[in-house]
Structures are given as C-alpha cells and as structure tokens.
GUVOZA-176437 format. One record per atom (N, C-alpha, C): residue in one letter; x negated, y, z negated. Coordinates in steps of 0.05 Angstrom, whole numbers, padded with zeros to 5 digits, always signed. Layout:
// GUVOZA-176437
AXYZ/...
***
This chain:
// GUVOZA-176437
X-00883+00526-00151/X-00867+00507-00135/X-00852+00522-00112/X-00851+00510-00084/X-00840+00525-00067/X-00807+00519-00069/X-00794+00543-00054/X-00770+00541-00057/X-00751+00517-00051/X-00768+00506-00027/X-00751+00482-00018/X-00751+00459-00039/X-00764+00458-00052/X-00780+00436-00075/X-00758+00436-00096/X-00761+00464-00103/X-00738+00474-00127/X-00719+00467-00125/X-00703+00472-00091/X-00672+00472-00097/X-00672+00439-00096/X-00684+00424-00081/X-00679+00402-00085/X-00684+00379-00116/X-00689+00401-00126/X-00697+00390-00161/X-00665+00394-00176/X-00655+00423-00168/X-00648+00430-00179/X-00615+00418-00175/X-00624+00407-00143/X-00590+00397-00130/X-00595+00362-00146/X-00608+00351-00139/X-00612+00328-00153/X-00601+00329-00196/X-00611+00345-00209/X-00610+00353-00233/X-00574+00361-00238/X-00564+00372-00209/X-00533+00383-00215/X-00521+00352-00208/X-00523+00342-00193/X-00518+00322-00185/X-00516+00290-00212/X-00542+00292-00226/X-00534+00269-00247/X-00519+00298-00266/X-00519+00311-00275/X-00497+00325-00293/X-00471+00317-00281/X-00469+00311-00260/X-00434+00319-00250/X-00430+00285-00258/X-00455+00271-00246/X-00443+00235-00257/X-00439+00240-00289/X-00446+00251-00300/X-00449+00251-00333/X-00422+00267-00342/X-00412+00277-00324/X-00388+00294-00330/X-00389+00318-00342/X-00409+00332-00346/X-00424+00354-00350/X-00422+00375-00324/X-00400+00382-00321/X-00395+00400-00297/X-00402+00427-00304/X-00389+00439-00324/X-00414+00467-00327/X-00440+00465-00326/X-00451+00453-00331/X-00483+00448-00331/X-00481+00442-00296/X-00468+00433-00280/X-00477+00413-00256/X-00477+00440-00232/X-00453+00458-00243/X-00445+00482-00233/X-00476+00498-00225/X-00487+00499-00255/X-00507+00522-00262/X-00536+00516-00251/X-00532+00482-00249/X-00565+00469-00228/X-00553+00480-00203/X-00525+00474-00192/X-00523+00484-00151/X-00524+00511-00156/X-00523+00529-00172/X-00523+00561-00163/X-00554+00562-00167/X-00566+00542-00182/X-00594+00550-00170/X-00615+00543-00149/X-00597+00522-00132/X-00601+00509-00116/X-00598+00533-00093/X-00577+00543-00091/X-00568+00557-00072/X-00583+00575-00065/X-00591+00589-00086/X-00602+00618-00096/X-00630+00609-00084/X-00640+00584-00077/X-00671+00579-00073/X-00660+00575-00034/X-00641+00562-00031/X-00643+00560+00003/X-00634+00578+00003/X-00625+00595+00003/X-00613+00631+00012/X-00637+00641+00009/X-00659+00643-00013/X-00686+00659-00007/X-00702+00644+00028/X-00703+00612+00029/X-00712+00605+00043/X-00693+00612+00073/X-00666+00616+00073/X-00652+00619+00102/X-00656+00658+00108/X-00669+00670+00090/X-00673+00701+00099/X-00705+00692+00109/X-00720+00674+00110/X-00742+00685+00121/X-00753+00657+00136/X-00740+00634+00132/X-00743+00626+00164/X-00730+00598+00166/X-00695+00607+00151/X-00680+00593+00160/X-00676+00561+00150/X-00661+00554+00129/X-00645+00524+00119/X-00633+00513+00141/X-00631+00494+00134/X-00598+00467+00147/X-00571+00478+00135/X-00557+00491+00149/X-00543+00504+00141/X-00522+00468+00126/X-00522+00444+00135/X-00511+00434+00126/X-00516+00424+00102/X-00539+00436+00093/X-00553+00429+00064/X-00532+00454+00043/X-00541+00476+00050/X-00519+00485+00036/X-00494+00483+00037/X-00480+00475+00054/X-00450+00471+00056/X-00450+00450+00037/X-00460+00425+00036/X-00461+00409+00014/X-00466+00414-00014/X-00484+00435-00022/X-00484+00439-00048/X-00454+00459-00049/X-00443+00477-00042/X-00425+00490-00043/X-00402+00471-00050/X-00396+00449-00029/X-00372+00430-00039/X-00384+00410-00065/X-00409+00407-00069/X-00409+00402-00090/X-00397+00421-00117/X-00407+00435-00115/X-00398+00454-00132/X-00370+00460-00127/X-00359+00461-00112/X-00330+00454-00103/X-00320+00437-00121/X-00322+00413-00120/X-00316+00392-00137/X-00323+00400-00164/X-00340+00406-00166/X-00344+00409-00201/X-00322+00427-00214/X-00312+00442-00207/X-00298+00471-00217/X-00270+00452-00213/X-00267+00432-00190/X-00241+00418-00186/X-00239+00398-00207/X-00264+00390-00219/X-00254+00374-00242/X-00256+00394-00270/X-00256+00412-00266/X-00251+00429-00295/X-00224+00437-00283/X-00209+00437-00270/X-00191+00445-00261/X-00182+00473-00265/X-00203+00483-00248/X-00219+00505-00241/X-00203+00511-00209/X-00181+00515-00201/X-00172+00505-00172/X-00181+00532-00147/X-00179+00557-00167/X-00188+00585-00145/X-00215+00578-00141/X-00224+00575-00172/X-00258+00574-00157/X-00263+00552-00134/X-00257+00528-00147/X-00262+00509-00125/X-00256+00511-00099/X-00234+00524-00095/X-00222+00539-00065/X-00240+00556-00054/X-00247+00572-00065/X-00267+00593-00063/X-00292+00592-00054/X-00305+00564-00075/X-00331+00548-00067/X-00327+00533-00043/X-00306+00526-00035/X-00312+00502-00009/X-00303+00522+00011/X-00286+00542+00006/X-00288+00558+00035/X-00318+00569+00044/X-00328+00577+00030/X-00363+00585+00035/X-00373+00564+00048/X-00376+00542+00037/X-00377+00516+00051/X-00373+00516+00074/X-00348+00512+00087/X-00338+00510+00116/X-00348+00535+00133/X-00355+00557+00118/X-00368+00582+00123/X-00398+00576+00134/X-00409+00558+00121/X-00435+00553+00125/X-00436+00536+00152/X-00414+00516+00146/X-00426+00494+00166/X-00393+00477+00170/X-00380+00490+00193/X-00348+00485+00200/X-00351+00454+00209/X-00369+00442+00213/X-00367+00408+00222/X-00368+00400+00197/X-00372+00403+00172/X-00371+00392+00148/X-00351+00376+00136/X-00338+00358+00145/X-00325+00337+00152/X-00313+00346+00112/X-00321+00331+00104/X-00320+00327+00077/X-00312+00352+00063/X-00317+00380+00078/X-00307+00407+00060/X-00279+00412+00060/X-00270+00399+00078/X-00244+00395+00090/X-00223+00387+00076/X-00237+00356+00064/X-00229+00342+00045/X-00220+00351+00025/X-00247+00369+00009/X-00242+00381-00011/X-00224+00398-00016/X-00229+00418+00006/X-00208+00447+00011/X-00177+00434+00012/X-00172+00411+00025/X-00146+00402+00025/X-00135+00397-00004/X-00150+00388-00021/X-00137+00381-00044/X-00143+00412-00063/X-00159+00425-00058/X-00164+00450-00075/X-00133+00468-00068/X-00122+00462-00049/X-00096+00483-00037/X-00078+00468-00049/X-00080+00436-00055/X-00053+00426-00053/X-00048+00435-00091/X-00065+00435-00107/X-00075+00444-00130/X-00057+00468-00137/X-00065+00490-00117/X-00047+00508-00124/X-00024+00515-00107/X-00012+00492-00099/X+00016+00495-00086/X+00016+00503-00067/X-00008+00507-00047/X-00008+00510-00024/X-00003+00495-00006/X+00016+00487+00004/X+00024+00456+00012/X+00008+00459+00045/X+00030+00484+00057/X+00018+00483+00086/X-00003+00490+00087/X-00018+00498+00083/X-00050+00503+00080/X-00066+00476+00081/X-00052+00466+00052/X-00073+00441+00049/X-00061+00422+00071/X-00046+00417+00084/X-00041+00389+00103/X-00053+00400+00124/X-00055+00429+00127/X-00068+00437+00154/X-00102+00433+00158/X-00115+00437+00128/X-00136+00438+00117/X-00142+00398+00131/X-00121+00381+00107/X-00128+00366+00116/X-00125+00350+00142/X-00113+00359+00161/X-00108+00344+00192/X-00132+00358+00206/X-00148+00381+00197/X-00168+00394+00215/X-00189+00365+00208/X-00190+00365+00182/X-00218+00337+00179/X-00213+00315+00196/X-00186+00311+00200/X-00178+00291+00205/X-00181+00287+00239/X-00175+00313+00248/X-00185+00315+00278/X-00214+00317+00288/X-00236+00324+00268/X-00253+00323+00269/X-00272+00296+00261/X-00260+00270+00250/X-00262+00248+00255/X-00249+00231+00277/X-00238+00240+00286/X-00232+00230+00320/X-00255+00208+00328/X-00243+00181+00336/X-00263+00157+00348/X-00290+00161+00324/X-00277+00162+00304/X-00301+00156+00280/X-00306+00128+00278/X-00336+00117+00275/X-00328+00089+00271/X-00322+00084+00231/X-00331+00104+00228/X-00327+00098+00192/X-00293+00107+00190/X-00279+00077+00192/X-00251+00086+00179/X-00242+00103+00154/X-00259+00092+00131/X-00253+00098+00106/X-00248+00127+00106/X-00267+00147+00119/X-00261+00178+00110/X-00230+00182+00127/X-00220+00164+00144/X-00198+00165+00164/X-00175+00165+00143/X-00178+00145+00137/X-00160+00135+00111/X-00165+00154+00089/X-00174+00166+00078/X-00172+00186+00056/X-00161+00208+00069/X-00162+00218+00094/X-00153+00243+00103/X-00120+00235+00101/X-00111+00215+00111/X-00086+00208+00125/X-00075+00209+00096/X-00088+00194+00071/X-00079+00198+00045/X-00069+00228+00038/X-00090+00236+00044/X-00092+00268+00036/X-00062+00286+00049/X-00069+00276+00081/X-00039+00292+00090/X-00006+00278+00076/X-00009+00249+00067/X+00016+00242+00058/X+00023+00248+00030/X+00001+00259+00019/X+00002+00258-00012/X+00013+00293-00008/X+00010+00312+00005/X+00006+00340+00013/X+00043+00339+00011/X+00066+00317+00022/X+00088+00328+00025/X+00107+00309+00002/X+00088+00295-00018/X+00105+00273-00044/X+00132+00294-00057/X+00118+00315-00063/X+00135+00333-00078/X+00162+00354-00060/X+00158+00348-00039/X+00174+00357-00024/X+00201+00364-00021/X+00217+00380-00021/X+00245+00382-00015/X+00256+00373+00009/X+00243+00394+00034/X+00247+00395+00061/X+00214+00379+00064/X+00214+00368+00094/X+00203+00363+00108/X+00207+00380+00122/X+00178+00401+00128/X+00192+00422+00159/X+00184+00404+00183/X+00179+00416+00204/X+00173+00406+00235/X+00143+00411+00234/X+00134+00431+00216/X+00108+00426+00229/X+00092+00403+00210/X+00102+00398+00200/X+00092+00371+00176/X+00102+00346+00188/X+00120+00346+00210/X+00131+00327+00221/X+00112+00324+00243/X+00107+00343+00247/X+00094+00345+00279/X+00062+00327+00264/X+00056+00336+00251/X+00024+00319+00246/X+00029+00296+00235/X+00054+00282+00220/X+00053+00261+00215/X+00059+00248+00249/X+00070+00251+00263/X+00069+00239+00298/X+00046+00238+00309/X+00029+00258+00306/X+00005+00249+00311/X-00010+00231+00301/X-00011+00229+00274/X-00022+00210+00260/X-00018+00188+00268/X+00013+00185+00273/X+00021+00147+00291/X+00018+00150+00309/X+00008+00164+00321/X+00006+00165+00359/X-00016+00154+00356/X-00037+00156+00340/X-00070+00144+00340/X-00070+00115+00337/X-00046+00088+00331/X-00045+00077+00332/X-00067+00058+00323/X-00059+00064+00287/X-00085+00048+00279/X-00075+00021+00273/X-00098+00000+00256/X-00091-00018+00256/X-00080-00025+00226/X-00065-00044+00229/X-00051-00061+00200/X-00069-00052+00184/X-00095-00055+00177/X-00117-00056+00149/X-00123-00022+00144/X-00123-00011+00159/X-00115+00015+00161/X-00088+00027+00141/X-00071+00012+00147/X-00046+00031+00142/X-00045+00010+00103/X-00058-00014+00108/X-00050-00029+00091/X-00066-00017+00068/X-00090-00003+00071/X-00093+00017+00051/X-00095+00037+00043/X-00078+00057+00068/X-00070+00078+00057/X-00042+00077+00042/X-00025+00061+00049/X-00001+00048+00029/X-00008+00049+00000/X-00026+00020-00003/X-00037+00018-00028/X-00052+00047-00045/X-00058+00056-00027/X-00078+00078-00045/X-00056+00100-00058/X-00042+00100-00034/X-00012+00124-00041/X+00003+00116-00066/X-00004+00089-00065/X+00016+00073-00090/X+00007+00078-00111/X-00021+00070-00107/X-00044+00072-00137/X-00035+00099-00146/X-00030+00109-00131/X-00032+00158-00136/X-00007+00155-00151/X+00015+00135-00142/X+00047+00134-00145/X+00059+00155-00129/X+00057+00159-00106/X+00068+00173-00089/X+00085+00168-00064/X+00098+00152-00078/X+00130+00139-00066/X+00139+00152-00046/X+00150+00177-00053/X+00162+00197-00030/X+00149+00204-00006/X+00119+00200-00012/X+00101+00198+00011/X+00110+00173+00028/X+00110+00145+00009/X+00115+00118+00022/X+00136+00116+00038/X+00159+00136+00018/X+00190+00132+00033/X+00191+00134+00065/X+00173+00165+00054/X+00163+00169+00095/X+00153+00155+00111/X+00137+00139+00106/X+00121+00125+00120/X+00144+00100+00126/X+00165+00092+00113/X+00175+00070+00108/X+00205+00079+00133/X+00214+00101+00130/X+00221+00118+00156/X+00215+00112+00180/X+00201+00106+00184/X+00172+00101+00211/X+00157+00080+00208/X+00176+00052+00201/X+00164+00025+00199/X+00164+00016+00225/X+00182+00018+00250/X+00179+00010+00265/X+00150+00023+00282/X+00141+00037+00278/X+00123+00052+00294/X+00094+00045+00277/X+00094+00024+00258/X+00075+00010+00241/X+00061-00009+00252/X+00037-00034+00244/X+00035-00056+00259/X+00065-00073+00246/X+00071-00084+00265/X+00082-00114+00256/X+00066-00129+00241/X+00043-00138+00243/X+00028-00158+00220/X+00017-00131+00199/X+00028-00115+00184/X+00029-00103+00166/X+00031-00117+00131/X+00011-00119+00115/X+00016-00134+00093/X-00004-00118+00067/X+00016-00113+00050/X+00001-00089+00022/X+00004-00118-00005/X-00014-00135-00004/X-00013-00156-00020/X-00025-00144-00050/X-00036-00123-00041/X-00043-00111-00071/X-00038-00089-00076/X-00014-00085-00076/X+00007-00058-00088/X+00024-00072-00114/X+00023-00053-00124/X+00043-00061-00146/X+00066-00044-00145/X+00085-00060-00158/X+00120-00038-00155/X+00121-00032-00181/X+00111-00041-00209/X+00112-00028-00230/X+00115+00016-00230/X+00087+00015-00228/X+00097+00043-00220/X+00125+00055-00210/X+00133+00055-00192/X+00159+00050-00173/X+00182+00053-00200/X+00189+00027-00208/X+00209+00026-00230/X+00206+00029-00252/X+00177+00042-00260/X+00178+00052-00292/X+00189+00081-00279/X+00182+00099-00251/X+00188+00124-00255/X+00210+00131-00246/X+00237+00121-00227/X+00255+00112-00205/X+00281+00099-00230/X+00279+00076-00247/X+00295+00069-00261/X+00291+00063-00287/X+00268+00067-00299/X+00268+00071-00333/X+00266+00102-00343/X+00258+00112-00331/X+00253+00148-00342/X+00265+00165-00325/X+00262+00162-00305/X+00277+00188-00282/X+00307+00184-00272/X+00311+00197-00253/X+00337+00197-00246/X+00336+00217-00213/X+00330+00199-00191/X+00323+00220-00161/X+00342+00214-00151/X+00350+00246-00138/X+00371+00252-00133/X+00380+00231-00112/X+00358+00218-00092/X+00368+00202-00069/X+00353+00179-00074/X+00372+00165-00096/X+00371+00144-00112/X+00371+00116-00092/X+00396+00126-00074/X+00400+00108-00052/X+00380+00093-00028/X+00350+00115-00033/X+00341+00109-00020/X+00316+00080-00027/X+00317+00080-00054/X+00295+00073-00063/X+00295+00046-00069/X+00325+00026-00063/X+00329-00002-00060/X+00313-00008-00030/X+00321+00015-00007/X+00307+00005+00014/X+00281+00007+00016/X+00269+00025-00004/X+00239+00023+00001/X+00240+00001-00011/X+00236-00011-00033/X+00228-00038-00050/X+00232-00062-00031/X+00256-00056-00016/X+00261-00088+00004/X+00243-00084+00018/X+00234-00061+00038/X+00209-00058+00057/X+00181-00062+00043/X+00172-00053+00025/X+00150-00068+00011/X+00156-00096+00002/X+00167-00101-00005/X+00175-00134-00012/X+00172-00153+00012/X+00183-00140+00028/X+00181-00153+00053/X+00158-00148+00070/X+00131-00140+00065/X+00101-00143+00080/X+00086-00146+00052/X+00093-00153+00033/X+00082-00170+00025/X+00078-00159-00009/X+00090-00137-00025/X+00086-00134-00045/X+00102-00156-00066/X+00095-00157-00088/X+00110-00180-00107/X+00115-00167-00120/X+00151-00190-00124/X+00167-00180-00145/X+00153-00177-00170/X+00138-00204-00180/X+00124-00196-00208/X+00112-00175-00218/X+00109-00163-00200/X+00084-00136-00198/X+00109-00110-00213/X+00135-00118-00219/X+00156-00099-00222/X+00145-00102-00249/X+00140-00112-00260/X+00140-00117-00289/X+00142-00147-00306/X+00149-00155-00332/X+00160-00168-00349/X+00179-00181-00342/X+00209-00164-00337/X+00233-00175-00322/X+00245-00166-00307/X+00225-00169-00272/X+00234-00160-00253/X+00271-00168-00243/X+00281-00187-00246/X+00312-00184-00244/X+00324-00165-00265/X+00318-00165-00278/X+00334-00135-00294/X+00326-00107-00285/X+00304-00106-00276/X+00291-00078-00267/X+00306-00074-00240/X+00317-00094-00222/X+00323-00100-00201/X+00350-00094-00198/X+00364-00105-00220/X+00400-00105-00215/X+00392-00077-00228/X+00383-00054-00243/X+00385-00030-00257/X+00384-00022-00242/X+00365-00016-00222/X+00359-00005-00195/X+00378+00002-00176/X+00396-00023-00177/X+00417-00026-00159/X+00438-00015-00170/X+00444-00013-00196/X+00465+00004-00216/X+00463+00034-00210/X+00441+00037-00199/X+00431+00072-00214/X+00436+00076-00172/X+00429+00054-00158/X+00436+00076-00126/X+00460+00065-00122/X+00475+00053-00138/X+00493+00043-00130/X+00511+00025-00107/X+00487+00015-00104/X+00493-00017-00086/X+00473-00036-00084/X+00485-00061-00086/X+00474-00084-00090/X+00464-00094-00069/X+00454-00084-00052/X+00442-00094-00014/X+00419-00107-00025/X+00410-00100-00042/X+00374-00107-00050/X+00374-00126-00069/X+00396-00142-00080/X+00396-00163-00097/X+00409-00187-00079/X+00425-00178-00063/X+00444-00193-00048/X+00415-00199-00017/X+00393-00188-00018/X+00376-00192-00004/X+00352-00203+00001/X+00352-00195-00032/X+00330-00218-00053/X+00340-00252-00046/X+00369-00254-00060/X+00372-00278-00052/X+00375-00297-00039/X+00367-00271-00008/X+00364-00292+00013/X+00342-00296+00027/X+00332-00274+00015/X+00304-00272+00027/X+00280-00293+00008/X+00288-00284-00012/X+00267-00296-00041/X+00289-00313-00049/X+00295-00335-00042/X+00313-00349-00058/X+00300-00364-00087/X+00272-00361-00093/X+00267-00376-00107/X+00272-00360-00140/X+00278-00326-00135/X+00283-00311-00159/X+00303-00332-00173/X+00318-00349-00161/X+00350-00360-00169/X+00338-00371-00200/X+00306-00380-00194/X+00296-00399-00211/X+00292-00379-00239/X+00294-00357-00238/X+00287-00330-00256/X+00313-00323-00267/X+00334-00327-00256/X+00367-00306-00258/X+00366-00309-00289/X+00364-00323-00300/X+00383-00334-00328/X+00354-00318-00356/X+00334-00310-00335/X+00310-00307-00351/X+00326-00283-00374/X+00317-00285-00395/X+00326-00258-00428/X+00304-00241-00424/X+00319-00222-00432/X+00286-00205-00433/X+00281-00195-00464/X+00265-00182-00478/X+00260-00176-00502/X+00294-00176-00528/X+00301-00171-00515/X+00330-00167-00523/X+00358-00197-00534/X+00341-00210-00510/X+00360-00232-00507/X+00378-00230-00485/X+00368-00209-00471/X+00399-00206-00447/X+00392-00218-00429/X+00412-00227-00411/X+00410-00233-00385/X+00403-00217-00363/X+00412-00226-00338/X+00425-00189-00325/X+00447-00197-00314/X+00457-00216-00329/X+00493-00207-00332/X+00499-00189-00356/X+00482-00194-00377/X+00479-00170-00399/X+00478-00146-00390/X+00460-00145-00373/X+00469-00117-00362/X+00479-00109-00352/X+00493-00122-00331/X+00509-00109-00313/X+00535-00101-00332/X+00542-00119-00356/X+00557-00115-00371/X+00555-00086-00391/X+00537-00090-00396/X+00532-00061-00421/X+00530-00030-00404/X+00528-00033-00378/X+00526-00007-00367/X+00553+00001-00365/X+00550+00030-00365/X+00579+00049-00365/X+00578+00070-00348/X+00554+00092-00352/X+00563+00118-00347/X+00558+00110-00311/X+00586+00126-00298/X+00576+00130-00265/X+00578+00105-00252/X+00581+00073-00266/X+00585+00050-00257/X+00611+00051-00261/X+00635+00038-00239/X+00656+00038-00238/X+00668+00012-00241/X+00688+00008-00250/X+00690-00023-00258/X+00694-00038-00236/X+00703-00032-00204/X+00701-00050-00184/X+00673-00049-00174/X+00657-00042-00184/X+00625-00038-00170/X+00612-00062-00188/X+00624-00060-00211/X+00615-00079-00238/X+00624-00109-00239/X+00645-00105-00225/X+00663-00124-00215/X+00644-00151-00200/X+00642-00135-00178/X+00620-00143-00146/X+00602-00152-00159/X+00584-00139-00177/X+00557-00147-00186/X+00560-00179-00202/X+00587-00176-00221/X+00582-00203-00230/X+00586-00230-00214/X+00607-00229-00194/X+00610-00240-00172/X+00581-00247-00160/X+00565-00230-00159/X+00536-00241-00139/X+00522-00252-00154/X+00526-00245-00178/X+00506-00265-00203/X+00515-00288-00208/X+00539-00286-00222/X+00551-00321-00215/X+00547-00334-00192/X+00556-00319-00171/X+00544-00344-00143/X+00518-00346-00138/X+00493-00335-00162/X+00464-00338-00158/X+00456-00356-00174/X+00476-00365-00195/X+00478-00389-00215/X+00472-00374-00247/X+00477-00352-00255/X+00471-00338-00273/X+00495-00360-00292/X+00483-00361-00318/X+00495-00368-00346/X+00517-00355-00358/X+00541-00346-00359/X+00554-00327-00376/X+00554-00333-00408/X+00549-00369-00405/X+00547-00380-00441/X+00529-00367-00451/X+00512-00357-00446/X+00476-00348-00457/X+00485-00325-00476/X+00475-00326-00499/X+00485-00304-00514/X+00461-00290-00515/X+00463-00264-00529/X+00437-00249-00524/X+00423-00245-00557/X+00410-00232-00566/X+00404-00237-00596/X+00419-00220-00614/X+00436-00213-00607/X+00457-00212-00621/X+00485-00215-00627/X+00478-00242-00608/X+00496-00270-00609/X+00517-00264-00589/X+00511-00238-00569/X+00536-00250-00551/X+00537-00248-00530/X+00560-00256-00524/X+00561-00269-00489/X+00565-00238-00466/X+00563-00234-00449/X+00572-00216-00432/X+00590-00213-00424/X+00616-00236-00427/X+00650-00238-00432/X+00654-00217-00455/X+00642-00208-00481/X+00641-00198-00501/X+00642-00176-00491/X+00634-00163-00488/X+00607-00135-00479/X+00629-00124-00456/X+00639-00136-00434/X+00663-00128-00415/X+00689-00121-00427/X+00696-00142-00451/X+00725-00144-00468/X+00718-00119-00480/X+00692-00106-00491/X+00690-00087-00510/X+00691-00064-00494/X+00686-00063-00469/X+00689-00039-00449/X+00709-00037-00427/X+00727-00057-00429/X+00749-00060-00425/X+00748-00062-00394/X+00738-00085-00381/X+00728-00085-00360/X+00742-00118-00351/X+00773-00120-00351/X+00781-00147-00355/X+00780-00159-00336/X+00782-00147-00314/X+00778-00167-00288/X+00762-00181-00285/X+00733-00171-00289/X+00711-00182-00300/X+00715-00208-00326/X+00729-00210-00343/X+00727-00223-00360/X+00743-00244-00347/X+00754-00233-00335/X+00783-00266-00326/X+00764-00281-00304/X+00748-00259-00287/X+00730-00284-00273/X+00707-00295-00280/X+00702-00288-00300/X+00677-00298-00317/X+00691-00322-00323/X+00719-00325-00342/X+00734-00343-00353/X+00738-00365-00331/X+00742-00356-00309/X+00758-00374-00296/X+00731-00395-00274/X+00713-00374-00275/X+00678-00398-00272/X+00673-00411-00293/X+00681-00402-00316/X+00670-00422-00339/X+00689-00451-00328/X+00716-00444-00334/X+00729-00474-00334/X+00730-00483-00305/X+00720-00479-00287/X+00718-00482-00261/X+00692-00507-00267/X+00678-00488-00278/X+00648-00514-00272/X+00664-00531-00299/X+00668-00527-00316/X+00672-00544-00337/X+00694-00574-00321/X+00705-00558-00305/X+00724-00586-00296/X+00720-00605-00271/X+00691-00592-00256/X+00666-00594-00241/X+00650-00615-00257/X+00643-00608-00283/X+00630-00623-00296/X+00641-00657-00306/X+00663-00648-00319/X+00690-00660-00328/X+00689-00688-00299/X+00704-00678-00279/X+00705-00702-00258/X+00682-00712-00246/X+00650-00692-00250/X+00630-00708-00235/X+00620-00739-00256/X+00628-00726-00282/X+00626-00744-00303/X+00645-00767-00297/X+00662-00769-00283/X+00680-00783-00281/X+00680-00806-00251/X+00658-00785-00245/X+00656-00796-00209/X+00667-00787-00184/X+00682-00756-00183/X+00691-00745-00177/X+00668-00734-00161/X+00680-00712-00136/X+00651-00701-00124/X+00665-00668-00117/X+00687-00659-00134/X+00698-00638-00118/X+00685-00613-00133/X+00688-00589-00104/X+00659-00573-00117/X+00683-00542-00113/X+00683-00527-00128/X+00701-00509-00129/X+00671-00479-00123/X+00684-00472-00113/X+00661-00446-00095/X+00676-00418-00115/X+00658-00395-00114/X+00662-00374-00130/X+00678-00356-00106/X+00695-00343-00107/X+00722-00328-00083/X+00707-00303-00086/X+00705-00289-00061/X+00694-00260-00067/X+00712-00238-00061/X+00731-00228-00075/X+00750-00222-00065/X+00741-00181-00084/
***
C-alpha cells in the first residue's frame, strides 16, 4: 500500500476512535498517519494543510484526556505546518487557557479571529469571540490589552443573531463574568438584541444558592439586562421571586425587584407563590439576618406589601412572617405589617358596607 493510501486509512481509523471516545487509540492511528505524510513530504512533498489537520486532531485528543502540554504542543506543530489553519488557533486558544495561560490564549484566540475577517461562515466567528470572552471569566483585573481586543471585536459591528449566540453559548459554559462584560458595553450592542434561549438558572444556583462574589452588586444589573432582551424569569428556577428577593438580600438593594414590578408587572400574579417550605418571600425577607440590616429589611417589606404580598399566609410550620420578625426582633417591621393588616381589614369592612375608601401603603 502506498503511503498516501495508508495515512489516509489510518487518519480516517483515528478519527472514528476519537467519535468512540477512544482517544489513546485515536492518538496512535494520527502518529501513524503523520509518520506516512512526513515519509511522503521528504521526497516529493504533502498539503502541508493535511498535516496541520491531523496534528490538531491529535491536539484535541490529548485535550480530551486532559492532556493540556501535549495538546499545546500538538497544535503548535500544527500552526508550524500550516499558519492559515484557522481552526489550530482555536484549539491552541483553549489548550493555553487550560493551563492558565490567559494572555497567550486570548492572543491565540483574536489571531483566528483576525484571520476570519469578512468570513461568510459566521459560526467559526462566533466560537472565536466565545473563546476570547470565556479567556477573561476568571479574571481579577481586566488589563488594557484585553480591553483593547474586546474594542475591536465591537468595532466589527456584528449583527443581533451574532451576539445573540455568543451570549447564549457563554451562558450554556456559565460564564457570567464574561456576560457582565459584555453587559458593560450594552450600548455599543444591536438594539433589536434578544437571547430568548438563555436560561438564568445557572446564574442563581452559582451567584445566590452556593457562592458568595465579592461584587455581588453587580449581578442584580446583569439579570435586569438579560431580562430585559428577552431571557425569562421562569428559566430562574421553581421559585423565581424568592431566588429574586435573595439576590437582592445578598447585593443589597432592591432596584431589581422594584424593577420587575414595573417592568413585568405580571410577577404580582406569582408574589404570594410558597415554595417547598411553605414560605412566601415575605418569609424570607423575614428569616434573613446575617449582613441584612433591619432598615434594609424594613424597605423590602414595604415593596412586597405594595406588590400585594399576603402577611396572613403561614408557612408549614404554621407561621406568619409577623412571627419570624417578633422572633428577630425586627419591630418596625411588625407594626407595619400590623397596621396593613387592619388597614385592608377596615378597607374590607366599609367596601362591605358600600364604602369606596382606599388607604395606600406610606413609604417612609
């Protein structure tokens, strides 16, 4: 069998191994692939882009054993072979970001990215741009020169369906802090911008059930900016108003509930919803303590009552959120809880009677 015959047996053969997930085996078909166009490029010369491809194949393989030097190693030979290799780029970007090579890999990946310039295939456009936002998730600092390529990136002025899935894809990854950035630089977005298939679950299982980031404050305004082009509240979970007012407990301000209800007025229809527990989220606003201050706790119940929240609703273990305040000694709270109860009760009292006078909640 001649050599060319071989390696292409042998690239084909590495190739269903790597679908099969058999990456040592998929490894050991491209080194013999290689080994057959290297005899054929000493005596009269391969496609050098043939081997650049088996190389990032094999790139990839060692990246899913998580293998990250070799794979580095393999795709630099690659770009060695054949520097237009659009795709080695790709690879090499995530092989650096692997081993904490941050500026490397965003540099790795903005070279692919300039080398698809007036591509008509968006999609590899969109994976690079992924690639450079996902390169700074983990970030402390943003330097300037990471600033400087995200400006270029918006200077290319793509379109809404563009950005609308590199959003989503960043989301799928859960790479928020990438989003935050981008959310930074909404104005410099399309206006008809819409991520109808993102979910915020992710977001508030890692932000307000398990974690604790340091710039807590920031992450009510990402949620209103995705909320507002088009992600859904449902998508938070089970009981997105409790995930919602926690959220707002933990950055400590209520802009994003007090925004909901004017924006989404129809949550109002949700307020009173229990969650596994029986609570409300006046239950919660009530049971929280550490770092919540009682005039912050204060405010919150104030915005729930004027959203039509229940204080009678007991939770399943029978009690009211007047309870839960008295037990944490949070009375101001309790006197205006008290003093909406008999407010509507005497609301109720004279409409029953034929009366029409309507007493408003004071926000003082």
């Amino acid at each position: 069998m001649d050599p060319l015959s071989y390696a292409e047996i042998m690239k084909e053969a590495g190739n269903q191994d790597f679908k099969n997930g058999h990456y040592a085996w998929a490894i050991r078909k491209y080194d013999e692939a290689i080994r057959a166009q290297f005899q054929l490029f000493q005596f009269r010369g391969v496609s050098q882009r043939d081997m650049a491809v088996l190389l990032c194949n094999k790139s990839y393989a060692f990246y899913n054993m998580n293998k990250w030097e070799e794979a580095w190693y393999s795709v630099q030979e690659s770009l060695d072979w054949d520097p237009s290799y659009v795709k080695g780029y790709y690879r090499a970007g995530y092989s650096l970001l692997r081993l904490s090579r941050t500026h490397e890999a965003i540099a790795m990946f903005f070279q692919g990215f300039t080398r698809l310039h007036h591509s008509l295939d968006l999609s590899e456009t969109i994976d690079f741009i992924v690639g450079i936002y996902t390169c700074v998730n983990a970030e402390q600092v943003i330097v300037s020169s990471f600033l400087s390529i995200f400006d270029n990136v918006l200077k290319e002025g793509f379109s809404a369906s563009v950005w609308q899935q590199v959003i989503e894809k960043l989301a799928k990854k859960g790479m928020w802090q990438s989003i935050l950035l981008l959310a930074a630089e909404k104005s410099r977005l399309p206006r008809n911008l819409r991520v109808t298939n993102l979910s915020l679950k992710d977001l508030f299982e890692k932000y307000v059930l398990f974690d604790q980031y340091e710039r807590m404050e920031r992450v009510p305004k990402l949620v209103e900016w995705l909320i507002s082009i088009g992600a859904s509240i449902g998508s938070i979970g089970a009981y997105p108003l409790h995930a919602i007012i926690k959220l707002c407990i933990k950055a400590k301000a209520n802009h994003l509930f007090k925004w909901l209800l004017d924006h989404k007025p129809e949550i109002k229809d949700s307020i009173n919803q229990q969650d596994s527990d029986g609570a409300t989220v006046l239950h919660v606003v009530a049971s929280q303590c550490s770092g919540y201050t009682p005039k912050r706790q204060t405010e919150d119940v104030l915005v729930l009552l004027s959203a039509g929240v229940d204080p009678s609703i007991p939770d399943a273990q029978s009690r009211c959120a007047v309870d839960i305040f008295k037990k944490n000694k949070n009375f101001k709270a309790v006197d205006i809880i008290n003093n909406h109860i008999a407010r509507h009760a005497l609301c109720s009292k004279e409409t029953a009677g034929g009366g029409h006078t309507f007493y408003p909640i004071t926000w003082s």
